[in-house]
PDB file of N, H, CA, C and O in Angstrom:
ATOM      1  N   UNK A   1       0.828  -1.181   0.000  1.00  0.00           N
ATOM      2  CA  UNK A   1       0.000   0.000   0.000  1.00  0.00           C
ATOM      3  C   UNK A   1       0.872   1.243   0.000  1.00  0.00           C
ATOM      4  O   UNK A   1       0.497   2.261  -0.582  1.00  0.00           O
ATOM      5  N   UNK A   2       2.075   1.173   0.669  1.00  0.00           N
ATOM      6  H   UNK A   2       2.379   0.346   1.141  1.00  0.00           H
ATOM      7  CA  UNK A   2       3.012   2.558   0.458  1.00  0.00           C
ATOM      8  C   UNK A   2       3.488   2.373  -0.721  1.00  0.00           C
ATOM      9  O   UNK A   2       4.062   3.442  -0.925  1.00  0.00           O
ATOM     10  N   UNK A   3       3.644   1.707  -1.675  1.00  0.00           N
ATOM     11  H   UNK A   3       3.177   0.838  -1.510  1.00  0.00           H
ATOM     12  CA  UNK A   3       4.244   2.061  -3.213  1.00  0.00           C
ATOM     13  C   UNK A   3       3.546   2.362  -3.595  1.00  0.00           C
ATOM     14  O   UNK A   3       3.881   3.212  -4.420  1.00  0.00           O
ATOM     15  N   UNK A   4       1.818   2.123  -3.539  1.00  0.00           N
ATOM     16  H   UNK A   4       1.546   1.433  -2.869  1.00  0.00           H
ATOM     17  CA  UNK A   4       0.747   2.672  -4.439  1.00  0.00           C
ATOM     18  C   UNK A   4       0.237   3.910  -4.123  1.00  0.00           C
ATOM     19  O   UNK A   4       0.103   4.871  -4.881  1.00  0.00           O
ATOM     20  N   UNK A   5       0.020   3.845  -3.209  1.00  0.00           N
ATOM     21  H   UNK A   5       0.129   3.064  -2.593  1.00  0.00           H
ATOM     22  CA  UNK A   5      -0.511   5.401  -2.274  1.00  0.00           C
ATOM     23  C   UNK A   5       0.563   6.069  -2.159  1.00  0.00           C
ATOM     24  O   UNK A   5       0.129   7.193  -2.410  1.00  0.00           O
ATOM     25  N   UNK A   6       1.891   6.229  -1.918  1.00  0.00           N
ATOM     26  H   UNK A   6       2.244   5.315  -1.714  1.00  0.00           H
ATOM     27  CA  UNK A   6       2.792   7.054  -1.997  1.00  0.00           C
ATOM     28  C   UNK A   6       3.737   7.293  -2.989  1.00  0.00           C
ATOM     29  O   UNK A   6       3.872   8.437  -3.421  1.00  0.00           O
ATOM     30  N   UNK A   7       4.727   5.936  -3.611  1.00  0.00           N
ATOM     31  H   UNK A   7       4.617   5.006  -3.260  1.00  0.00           H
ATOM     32  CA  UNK A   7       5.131   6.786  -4.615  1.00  0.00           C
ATOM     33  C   UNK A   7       4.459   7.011  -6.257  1.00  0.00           C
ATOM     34  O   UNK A   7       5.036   7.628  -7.152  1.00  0.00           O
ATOM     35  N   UNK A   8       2.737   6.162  -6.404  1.00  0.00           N
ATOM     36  H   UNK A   8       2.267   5.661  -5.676  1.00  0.00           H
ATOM     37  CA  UNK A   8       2.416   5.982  -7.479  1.00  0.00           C
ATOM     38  C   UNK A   8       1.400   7.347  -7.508  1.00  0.00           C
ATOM     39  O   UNK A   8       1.124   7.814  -8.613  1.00  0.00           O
ATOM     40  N   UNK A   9       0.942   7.872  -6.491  1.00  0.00           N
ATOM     41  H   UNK A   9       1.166   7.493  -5.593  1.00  0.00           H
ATOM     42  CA  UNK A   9      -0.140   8.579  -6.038  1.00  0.00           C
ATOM     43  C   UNK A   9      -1.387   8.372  -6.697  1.00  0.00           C
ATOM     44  O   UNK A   9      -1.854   9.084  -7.586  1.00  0.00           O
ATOM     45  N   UNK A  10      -1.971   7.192  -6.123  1.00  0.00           N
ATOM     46  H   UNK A  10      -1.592   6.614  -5.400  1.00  0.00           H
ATOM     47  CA  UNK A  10      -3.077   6.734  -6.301  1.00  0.00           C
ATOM     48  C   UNK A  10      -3.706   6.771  -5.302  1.00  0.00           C
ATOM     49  O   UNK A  10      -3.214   6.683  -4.177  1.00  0.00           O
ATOM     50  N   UNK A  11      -5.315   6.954  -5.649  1.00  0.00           N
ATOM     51  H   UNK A  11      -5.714   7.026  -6.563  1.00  0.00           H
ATOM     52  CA  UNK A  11      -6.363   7.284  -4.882  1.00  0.00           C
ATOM     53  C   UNK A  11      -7.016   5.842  -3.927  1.00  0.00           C
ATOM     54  O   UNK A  11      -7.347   5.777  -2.743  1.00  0.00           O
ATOM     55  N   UNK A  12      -7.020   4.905  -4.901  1.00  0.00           N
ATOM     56  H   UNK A  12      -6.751   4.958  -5.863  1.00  0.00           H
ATOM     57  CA  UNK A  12      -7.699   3.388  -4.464  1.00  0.00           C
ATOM     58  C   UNK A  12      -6.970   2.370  -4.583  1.00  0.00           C
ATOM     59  O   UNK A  12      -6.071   2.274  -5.418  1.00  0.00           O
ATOM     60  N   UNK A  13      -7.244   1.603  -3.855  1.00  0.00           N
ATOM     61  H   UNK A  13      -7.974   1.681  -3.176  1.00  0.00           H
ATOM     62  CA  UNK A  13      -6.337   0.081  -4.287  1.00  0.00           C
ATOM     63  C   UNK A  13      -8.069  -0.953  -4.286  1.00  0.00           C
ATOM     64  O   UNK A  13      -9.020  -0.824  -3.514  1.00  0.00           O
ATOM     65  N   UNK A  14      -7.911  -1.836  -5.369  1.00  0.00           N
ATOM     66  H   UNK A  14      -7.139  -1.941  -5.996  1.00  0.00           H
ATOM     67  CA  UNK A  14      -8.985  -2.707  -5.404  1.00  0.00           C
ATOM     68  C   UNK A  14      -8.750  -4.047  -5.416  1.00  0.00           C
ATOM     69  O   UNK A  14      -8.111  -4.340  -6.426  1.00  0.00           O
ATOM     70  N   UNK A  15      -9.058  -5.244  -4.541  1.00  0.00           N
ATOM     71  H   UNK A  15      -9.577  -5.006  -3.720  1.00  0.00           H
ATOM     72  CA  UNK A  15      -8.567  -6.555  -4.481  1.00  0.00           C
ATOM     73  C   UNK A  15     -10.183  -7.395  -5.008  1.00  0.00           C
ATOM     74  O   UNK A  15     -11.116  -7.209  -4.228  1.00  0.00           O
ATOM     75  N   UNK A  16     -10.318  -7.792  -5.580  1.00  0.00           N
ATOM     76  H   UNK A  16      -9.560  -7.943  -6.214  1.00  0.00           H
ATOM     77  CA  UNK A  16     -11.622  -8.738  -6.465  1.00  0.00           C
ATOM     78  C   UNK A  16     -10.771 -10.897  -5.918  1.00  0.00           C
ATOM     79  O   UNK A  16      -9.654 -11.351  -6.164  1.00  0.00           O
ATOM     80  N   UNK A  17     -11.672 -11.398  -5.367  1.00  0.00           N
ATOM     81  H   UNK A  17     -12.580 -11.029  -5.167  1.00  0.00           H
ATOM     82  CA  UNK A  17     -11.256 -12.444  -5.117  1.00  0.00           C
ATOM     83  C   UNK A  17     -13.078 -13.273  -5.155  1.00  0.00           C
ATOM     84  O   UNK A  17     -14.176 -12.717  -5.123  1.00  0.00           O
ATOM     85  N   UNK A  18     -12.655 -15.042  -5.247  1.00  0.00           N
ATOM     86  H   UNK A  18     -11.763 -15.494  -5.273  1.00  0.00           H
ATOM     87  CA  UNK A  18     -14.284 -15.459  -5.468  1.00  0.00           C
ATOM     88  C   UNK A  18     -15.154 -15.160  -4.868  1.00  0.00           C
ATOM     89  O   UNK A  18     -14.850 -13.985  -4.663  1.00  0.00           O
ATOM     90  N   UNK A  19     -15.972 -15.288  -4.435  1.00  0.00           N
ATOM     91  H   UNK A  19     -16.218 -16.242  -4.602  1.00  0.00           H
ATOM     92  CA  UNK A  19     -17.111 -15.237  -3.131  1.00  0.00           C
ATOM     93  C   UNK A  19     -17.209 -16.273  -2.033  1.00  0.00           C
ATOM     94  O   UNK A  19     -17.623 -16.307  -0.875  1.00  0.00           O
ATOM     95  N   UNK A  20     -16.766 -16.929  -2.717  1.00  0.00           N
ATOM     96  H   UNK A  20     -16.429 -16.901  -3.658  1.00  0.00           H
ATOM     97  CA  UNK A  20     -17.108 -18.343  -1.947  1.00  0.00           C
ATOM     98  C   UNK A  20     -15.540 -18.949  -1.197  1.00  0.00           C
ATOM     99  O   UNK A  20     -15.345 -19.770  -0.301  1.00  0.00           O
ATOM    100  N   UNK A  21     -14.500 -18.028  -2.125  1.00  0.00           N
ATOM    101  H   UNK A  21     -14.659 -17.361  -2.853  1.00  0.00           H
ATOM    102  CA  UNK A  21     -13.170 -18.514  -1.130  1.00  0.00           C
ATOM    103  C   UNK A  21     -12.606 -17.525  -0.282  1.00  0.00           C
ATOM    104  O   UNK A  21     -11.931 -16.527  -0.533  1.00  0.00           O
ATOM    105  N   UNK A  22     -13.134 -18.139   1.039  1.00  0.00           N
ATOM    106  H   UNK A  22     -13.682 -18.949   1.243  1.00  0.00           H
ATOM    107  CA  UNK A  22     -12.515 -18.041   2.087  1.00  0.00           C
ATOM    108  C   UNK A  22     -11.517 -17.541   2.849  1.00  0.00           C
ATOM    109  O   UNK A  22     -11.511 -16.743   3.786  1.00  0.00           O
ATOM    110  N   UNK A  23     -10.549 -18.240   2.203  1.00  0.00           N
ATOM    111  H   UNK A  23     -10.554 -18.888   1.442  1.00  0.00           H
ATOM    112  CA  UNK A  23      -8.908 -18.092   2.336  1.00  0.00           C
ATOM    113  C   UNK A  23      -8.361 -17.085   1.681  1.00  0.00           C
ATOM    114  O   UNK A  23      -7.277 -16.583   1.977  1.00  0.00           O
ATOM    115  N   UNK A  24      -9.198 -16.684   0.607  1.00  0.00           N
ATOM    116  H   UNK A  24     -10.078 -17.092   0.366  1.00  0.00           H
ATOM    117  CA  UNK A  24      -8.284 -15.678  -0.647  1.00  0.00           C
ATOM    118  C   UNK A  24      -9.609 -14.034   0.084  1.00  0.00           C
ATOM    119  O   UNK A  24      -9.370 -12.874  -0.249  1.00  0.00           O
ATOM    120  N   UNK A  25     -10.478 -14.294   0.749  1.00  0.00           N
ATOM    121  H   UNK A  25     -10.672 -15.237   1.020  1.00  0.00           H
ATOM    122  CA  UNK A  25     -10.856 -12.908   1.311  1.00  0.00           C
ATOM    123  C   UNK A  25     -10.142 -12.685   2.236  1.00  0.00           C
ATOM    124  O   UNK A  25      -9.663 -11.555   2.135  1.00  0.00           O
ATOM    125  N   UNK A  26      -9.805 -13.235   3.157  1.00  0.00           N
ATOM    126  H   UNK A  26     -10.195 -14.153   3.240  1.00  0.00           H
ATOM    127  CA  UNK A  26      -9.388 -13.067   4.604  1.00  0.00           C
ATOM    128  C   UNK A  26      -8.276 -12.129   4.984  1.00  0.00           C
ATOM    129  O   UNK A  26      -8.116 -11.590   6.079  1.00  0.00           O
ATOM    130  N   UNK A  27      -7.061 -11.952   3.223  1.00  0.00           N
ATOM    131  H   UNK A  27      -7.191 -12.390   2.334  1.00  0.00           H
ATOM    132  CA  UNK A  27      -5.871 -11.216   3.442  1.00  0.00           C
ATOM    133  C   UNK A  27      -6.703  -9.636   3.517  1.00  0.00           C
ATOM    134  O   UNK A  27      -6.519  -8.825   4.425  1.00  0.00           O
ATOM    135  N   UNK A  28      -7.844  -9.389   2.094  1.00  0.00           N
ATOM    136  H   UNK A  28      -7.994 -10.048   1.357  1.00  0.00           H
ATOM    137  CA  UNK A  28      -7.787  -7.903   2.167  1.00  0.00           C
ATOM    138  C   UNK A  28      -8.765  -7.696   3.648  1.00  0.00           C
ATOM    139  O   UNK A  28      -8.535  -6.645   4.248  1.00  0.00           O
ATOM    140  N   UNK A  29      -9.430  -8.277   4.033  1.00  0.00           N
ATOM    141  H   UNK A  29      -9.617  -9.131   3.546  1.00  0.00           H
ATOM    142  CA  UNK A  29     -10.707  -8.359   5.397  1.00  0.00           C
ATOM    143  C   UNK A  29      -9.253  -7.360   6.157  1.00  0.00           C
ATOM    144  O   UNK A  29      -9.161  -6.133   6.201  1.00  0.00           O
ATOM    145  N   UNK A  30      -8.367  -8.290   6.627  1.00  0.00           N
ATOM    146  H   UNK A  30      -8.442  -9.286   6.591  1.00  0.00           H
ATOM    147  CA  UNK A  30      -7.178  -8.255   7.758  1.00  0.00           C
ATOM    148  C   UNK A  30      -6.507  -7.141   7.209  1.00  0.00           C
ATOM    149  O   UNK A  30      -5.585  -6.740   7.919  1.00  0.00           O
ATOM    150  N   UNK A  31      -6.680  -6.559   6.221  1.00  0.00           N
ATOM    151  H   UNK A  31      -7.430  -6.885   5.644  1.00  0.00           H
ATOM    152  CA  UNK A  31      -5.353  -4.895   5.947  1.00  0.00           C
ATOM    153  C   UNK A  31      -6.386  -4.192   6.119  1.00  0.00           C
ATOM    154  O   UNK A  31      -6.031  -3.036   6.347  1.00  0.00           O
ATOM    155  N   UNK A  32      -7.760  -4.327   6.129  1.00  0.00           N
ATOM    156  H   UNK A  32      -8.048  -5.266   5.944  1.00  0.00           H
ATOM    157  CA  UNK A  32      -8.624  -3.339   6.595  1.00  0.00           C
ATOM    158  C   UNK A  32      -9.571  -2.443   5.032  1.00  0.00           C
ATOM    159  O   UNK A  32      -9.985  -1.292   4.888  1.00  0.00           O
ATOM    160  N   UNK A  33      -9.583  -3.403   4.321  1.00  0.00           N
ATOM    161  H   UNK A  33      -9.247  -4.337   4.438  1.00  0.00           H
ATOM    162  CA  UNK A  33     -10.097  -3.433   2.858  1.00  0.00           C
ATOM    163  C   UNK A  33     -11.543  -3.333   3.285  1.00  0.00           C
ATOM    164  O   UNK A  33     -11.853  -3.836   4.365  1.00  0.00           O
ATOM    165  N   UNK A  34     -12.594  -2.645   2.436  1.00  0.00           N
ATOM    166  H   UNK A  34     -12.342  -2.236   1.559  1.00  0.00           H
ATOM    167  CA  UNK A  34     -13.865  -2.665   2.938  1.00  0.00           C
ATOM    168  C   UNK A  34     -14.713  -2.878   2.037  1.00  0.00           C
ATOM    169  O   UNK A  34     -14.899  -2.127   1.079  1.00  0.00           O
ATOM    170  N   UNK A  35     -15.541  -4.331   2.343  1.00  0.00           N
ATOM    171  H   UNK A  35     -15.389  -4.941   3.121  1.00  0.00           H
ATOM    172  CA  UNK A  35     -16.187  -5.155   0.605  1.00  0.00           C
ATOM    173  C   UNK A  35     -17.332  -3.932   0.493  1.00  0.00           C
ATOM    174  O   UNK A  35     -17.957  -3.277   1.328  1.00  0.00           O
ATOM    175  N   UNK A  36     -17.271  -3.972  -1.257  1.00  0.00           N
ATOM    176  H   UNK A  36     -16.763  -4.504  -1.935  1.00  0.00           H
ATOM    177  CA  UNK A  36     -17.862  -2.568  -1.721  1.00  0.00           C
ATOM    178  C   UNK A  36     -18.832  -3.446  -2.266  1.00  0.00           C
ATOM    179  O   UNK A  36     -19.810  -2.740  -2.512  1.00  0.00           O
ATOM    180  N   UNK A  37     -19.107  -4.811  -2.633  1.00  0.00           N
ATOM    181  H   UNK A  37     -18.312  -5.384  -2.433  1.00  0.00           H
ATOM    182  CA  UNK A  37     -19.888  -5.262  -3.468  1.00  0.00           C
ATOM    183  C   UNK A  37     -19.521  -6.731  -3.974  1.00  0.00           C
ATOM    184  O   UNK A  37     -18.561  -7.406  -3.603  1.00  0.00           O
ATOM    185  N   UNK A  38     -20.470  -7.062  -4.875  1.00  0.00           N
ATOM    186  H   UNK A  38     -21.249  -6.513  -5.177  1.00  0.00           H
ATOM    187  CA  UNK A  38     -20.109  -8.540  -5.327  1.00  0.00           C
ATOM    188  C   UNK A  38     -20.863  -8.366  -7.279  1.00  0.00           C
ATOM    189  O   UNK A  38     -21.934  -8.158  -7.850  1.00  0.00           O
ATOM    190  N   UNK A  39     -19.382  -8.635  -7.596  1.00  0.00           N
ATOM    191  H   UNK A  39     -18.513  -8.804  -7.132  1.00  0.00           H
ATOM    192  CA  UNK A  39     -19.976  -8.991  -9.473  1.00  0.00           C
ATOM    193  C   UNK A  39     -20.650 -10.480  -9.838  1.00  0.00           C
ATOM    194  O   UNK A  39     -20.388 -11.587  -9.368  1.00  0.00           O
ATOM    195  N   UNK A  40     -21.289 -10.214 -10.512  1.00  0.00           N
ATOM    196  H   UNK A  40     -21.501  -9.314 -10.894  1.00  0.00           H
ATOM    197  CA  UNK A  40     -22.016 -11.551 -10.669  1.00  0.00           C
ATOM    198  C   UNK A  40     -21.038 -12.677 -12.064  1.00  0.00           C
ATOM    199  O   UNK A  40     -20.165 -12.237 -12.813  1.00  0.00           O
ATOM    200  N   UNK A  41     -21.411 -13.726 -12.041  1.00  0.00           N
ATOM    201  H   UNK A  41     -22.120 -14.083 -11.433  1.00  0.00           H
ATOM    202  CA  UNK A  41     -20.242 -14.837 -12.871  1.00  0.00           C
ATOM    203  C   UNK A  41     -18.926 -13.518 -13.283  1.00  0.00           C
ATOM    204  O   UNK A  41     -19.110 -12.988 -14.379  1.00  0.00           O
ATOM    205  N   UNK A  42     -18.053 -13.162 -12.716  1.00  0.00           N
ATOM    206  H   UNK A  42     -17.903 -13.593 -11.826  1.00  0.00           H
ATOM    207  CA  UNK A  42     -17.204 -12.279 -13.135  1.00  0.00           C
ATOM    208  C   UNK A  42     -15.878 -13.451 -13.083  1.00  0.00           C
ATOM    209  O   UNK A  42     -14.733 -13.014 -13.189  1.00  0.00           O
ATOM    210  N   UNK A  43     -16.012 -14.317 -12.985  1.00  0.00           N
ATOM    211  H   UNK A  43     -16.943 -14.672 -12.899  1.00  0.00           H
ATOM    212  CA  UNK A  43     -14.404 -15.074 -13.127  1.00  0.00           C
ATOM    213  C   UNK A  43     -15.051 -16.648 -13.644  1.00  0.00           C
ATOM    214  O   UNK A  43     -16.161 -17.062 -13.311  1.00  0.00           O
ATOM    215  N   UNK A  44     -13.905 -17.513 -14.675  1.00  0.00           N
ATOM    216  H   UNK A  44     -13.003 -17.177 -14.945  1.00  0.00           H
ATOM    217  CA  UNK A  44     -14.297 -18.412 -14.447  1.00  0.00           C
ATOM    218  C   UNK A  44     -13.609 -19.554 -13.919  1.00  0.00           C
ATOM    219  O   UNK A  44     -12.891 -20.049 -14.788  1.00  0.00           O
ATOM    220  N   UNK A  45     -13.557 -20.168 -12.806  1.00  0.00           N
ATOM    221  H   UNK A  45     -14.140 -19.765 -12.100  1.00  0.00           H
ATOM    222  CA  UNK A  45     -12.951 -21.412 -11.878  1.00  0.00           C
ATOM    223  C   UNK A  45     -13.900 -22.397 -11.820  1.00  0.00           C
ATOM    224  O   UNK A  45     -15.062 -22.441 -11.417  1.00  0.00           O
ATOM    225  N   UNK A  46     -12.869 -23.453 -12.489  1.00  0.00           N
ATOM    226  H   UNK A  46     -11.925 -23.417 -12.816  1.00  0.00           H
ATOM    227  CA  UNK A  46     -13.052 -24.716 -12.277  1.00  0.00           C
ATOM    228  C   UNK A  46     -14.148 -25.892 -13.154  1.00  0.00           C
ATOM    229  O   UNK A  46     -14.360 -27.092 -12.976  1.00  0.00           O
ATOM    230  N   UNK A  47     -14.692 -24.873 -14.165  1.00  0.00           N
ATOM    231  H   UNK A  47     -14.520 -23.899 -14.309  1.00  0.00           H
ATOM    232  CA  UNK A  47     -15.449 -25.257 -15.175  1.00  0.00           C
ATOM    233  C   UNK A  47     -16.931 -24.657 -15.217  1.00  0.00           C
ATOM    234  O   UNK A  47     -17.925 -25.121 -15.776  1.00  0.00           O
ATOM    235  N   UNK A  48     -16.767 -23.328 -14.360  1.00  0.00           N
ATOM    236  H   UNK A  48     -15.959 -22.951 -13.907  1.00  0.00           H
ATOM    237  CA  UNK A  48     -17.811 -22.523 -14.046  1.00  0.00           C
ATOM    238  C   UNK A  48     -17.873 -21.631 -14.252  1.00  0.00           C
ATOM    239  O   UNK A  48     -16.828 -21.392 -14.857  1.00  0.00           O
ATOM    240  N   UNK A  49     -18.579 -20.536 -14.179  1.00  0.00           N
ATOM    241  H   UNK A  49     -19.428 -20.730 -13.687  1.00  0.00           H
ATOM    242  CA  UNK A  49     -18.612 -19.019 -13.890  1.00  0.00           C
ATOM    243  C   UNK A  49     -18.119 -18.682 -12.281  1.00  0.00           C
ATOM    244  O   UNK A  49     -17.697 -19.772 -11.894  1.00  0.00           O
ATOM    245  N   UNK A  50     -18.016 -18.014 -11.513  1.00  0.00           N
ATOM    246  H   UNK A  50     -18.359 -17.129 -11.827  1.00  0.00           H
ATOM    247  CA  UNK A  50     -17.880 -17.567 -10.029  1.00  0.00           C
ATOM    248  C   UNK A  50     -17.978 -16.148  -9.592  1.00  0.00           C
ATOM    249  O   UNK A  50     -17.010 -15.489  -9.971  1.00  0.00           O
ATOM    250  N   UNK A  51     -18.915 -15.442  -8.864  1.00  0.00           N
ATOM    251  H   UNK A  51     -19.701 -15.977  -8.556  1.00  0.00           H
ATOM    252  CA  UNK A  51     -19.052 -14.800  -8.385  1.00  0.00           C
ATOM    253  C   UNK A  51     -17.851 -14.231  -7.727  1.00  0.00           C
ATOM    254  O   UNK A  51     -17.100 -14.874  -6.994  1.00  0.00           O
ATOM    255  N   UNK A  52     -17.713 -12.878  -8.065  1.00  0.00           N
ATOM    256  H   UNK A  52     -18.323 -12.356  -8.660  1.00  0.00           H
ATOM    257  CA  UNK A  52     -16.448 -11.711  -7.320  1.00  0.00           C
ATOM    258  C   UNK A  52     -16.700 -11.165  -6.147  1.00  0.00           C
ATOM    259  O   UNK A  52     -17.919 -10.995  -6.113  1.00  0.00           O
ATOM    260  N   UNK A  53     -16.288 -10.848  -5.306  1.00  0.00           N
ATOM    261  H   UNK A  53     -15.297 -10.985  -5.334  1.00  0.00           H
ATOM    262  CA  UNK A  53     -16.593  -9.951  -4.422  1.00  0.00           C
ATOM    263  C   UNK A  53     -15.207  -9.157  -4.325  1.00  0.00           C
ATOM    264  O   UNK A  53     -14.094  -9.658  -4.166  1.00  0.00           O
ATOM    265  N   UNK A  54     -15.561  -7.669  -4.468  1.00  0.00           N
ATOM    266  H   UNK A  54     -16.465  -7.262  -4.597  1.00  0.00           H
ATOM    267  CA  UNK A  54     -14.883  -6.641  -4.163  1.00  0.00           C
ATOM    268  C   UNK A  54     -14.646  -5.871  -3.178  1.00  0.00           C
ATOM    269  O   UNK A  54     -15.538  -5.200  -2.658  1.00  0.00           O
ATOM    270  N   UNK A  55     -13.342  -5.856  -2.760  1.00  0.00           N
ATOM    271  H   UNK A  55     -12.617  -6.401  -3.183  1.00  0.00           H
ATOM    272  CA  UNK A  55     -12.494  -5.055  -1.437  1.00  0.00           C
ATOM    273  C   UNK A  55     -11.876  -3.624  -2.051  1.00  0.00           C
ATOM    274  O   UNK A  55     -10.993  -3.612  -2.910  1.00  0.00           O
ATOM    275  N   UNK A  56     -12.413  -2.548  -1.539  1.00  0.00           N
ATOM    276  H   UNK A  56     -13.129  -2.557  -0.841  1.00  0.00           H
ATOM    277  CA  UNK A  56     -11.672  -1.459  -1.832  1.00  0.00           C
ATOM    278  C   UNK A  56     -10.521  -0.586  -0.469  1.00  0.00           C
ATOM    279  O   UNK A  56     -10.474  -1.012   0.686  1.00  0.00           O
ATOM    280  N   UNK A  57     -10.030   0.153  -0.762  1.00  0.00           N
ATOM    281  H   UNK A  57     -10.068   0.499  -1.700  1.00  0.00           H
ATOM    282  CA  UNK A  57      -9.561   0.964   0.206  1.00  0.00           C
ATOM    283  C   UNK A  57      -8.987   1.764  -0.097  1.00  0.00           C
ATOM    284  O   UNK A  57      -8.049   1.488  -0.845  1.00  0.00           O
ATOM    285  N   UNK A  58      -9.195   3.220   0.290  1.00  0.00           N
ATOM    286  H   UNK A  58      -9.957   3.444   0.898  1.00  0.00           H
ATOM    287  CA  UNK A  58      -9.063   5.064  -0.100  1.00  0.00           C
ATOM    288  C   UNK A  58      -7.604   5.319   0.200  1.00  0.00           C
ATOM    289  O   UNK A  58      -6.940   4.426   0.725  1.00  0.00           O
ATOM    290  N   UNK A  59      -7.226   6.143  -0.015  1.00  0.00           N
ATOM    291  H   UNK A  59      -7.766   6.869  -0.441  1.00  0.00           H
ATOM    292  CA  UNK A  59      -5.371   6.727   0.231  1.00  0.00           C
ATOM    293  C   UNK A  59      -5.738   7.137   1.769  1.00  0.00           C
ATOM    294  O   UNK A  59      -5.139   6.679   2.742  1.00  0.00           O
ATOM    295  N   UNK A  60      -7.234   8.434   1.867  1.00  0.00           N
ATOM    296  H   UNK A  60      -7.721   8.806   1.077  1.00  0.00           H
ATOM    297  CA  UNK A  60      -7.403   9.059   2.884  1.00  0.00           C
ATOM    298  C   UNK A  60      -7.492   7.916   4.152  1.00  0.00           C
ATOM    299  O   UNK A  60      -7.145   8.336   5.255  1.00  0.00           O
ATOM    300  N   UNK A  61      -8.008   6.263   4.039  1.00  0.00           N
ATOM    301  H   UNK A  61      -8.290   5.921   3.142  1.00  0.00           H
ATOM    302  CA  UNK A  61      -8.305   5.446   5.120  1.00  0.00           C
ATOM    303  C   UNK A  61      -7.072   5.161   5.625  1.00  0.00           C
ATOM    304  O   UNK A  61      -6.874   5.135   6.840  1.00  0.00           O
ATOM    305  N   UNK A  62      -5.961   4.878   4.571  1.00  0.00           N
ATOM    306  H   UNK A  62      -6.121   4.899   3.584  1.00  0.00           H
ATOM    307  CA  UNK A  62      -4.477   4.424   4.727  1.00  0.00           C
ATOM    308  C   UNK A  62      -3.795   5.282   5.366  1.00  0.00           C
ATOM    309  O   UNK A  62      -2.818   4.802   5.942  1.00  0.00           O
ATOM    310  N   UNK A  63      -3.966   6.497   5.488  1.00  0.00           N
ATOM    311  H   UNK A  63      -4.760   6.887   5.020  1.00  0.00           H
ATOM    312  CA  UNK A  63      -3.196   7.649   5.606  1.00  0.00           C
ATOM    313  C   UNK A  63      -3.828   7.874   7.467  1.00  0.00           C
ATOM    314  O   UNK A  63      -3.116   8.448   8.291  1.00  0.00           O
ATOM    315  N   UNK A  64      -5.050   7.380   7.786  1.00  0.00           N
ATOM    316  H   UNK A  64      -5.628   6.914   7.117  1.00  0.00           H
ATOM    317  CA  UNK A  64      -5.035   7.372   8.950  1.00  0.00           C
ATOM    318  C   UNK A  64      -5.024   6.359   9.883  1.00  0.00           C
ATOM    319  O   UNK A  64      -4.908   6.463  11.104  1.00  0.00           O
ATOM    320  N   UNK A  65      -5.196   5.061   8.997  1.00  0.00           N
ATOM    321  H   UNK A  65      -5.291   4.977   8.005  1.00  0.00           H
ATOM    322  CA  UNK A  65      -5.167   4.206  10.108  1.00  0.00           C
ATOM    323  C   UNK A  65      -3.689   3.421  10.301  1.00  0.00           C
ATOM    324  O   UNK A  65      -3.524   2.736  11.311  1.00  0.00           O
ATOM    325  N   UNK A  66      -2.393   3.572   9.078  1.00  0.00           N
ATOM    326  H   UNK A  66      -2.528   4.128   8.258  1.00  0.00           H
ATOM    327  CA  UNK A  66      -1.141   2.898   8.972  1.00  0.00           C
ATOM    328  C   UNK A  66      -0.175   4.132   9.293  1.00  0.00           C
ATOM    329  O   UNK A  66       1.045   3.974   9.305  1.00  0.00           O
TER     330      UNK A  66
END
């Protein structure tokens, strides 16, 4: 998050992982990422479509809580 927010000067960082896995939400949950939403069949795993769910987080959230 400090290479993107500081030396890239970017506003957002966005992490998109399945809905249904677990393990692959849990990193952005724990940096303090805040789910904005869920895309519908947006990926396809495993011989399917799969549902996204999206983690965002602002420069301004980073800038006060790290």
């Amino acid at each position: 998050m400090r290479h993107v927010f500081g030396d890239r000067e970017r506003t957002r960082i966005e992490i998109r992982c399945a809905a249904g896995d677990l393990r692959s939400r849990a990193p952005p949950e724990r940096l303090g990422f805040r789910l904005q939403g869920t895309v519908g069949e947006a990926g396809w795993l495993y011989d399917r479509f799969v549902d996204h769910v999206a983690y965002g987080r602002f420069r301004t959230e980073w800038g006060a809580r790290d």
